[in-house]
N, C-alpha and C positions, 0 to 999 in steps of 0.2 A: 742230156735230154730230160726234159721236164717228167715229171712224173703222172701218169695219165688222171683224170680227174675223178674216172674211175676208183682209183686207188681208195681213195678216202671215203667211198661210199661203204666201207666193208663194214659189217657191223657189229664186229668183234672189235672193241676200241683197243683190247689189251695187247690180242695180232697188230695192231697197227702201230702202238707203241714200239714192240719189238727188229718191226721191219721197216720203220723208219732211222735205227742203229744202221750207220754206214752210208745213210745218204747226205746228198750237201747242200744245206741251206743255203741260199742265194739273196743278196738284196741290191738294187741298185736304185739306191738315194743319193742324189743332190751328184750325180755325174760319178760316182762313185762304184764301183762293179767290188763287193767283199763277198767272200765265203768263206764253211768251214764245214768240216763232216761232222754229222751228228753224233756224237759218244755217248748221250744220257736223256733217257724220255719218263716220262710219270704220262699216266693212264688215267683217265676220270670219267666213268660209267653214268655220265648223267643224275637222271630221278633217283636212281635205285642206290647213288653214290655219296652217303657221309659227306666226304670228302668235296664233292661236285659245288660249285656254283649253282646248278641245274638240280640240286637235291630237293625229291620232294616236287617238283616240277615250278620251282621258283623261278620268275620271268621277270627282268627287270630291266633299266636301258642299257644297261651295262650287259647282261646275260643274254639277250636279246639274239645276241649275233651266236652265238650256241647255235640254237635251232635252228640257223641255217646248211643249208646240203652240205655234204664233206668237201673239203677241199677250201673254203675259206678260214681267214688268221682269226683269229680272237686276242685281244691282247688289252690287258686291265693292268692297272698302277695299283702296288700294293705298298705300304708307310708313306703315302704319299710323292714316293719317291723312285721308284724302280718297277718301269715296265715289263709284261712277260708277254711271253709269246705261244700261244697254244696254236693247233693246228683241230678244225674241228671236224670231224669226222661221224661216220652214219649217214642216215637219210635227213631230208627235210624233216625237221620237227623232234628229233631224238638227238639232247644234247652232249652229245660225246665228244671229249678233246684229249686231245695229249700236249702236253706241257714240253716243249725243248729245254731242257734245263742246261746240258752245256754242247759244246761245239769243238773242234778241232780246227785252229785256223790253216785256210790254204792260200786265198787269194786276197787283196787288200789289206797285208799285215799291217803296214807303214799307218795307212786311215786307221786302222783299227784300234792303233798306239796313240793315236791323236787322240780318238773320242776318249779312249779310258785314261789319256793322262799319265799315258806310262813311257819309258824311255827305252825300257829295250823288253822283248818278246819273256815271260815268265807264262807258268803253266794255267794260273791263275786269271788270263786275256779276258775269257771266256769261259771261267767254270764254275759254272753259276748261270739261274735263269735271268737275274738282272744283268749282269756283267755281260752274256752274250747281247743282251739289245741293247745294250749303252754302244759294244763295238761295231754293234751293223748299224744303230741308227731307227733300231725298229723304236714306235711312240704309238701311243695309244691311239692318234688319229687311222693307223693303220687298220683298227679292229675293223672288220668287215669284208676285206678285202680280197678278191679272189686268187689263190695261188697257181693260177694257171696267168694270171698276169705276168706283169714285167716288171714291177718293186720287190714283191716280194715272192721266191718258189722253191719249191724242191725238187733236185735232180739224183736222177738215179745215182750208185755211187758205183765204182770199179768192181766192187763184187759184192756178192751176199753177205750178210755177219751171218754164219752158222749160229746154232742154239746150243754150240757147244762153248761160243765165247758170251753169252750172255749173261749177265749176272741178275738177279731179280733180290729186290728190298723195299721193307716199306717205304712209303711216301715222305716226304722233308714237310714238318712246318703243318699239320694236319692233325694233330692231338685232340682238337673238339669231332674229329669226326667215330670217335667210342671205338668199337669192335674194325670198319674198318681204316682208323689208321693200320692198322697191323697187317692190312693185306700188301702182298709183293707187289705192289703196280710201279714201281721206280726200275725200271732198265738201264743197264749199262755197258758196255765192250768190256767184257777181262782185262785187267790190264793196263789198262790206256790208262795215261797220266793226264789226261785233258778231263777226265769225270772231275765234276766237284769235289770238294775234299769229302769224307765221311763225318756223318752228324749223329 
């Protein structure tokens, strides 16, 4: 079951980081039906956020889709080369997202081996924010787009992640953002061998 649209109107983006650990990303491109559970989330507080795209309340055609109501993708190419995938979250107008950084694959291995090139299943599929959308096929035409659709969404998972398997660390890749790259907004499952590697 899809996750209600509700869900993402919450306005604690950091809550939202956290309890989207355990759920499972869904995309169905080009006839294709892949998933995987989500193991690793980053967090980004908009205006008030260093770190953000949205810092400072910067608006641009690329930023753009931020400001929209919780529950639509946001997804931007960064070296040119590797699309990400955020989930944007809050109300209209306050641009909050969280980043899926990596995945757990479940359905669509075989496709997934295709797009990234690989010959047989390593931990590495998918752990990374690029590396998950190389394997679902997510592209920056995506950005906009509403997750209560049928391309791309999120389904509840089997069970809660308690707060006792979550791991919290700074952000990857955020060094210009001063005082906070240091803050905890990178989520992770204990444990799980599907998180990206440590940086």
């Amino acid at each position: 079951m899809k996750l209600p649209a509700e869900f993402y109107l919450n306005e604690d983006v950091e809550q939202v980081a956290r309890e989207l650990l355990g759920s499972v990303l869904v995309t169905y491109i080009n006839g294709q039906r892949c998933s995987g559970i989500i193991v690793e989330t980053e967090a980004y507080a908009g205006v008030n956020d260093k770190a953000s795209h949205a810092w400072n309340g910067r608006r641009t055609k690329r930023t753009e889709t931020m400001y929209l109501p919780g529950g639509h993708a946001y997804v931007y190419l960064i070296y040119g080369i590797h699309s990400l995938f955020n989930v944007v979250t809050n109300k209209p107008g306050i641009p909050h997202a969280v980043l899926i950084r990596a995945i757990e694959p479940l359905e669509g291995i075989g496709t997934m081996l295709t797009r990234r090139k690989m010959r047989e299943i390593r931990y590495n599929l998918c752990a990374g924010p690029g590396l998950l959308t190389q394997a679902l096929a997510i592209r920056t035409d995506h950005s906009g787009i509403d997750l209560q659709g049928d391309t791309i969404w999120i389904e509840a998972g089997k069970q809660k992640t308690e707060a006792a398997q979550i791991v919290s660390r700074p952000r990857v890749g955020v060094g210009y953002a001063a005082e906070d790259a240091r803050l905890p907004r990178r989520y992770s499952i204990k444990g799980n061998p599907w998180v990206s590697p440590k940086k």
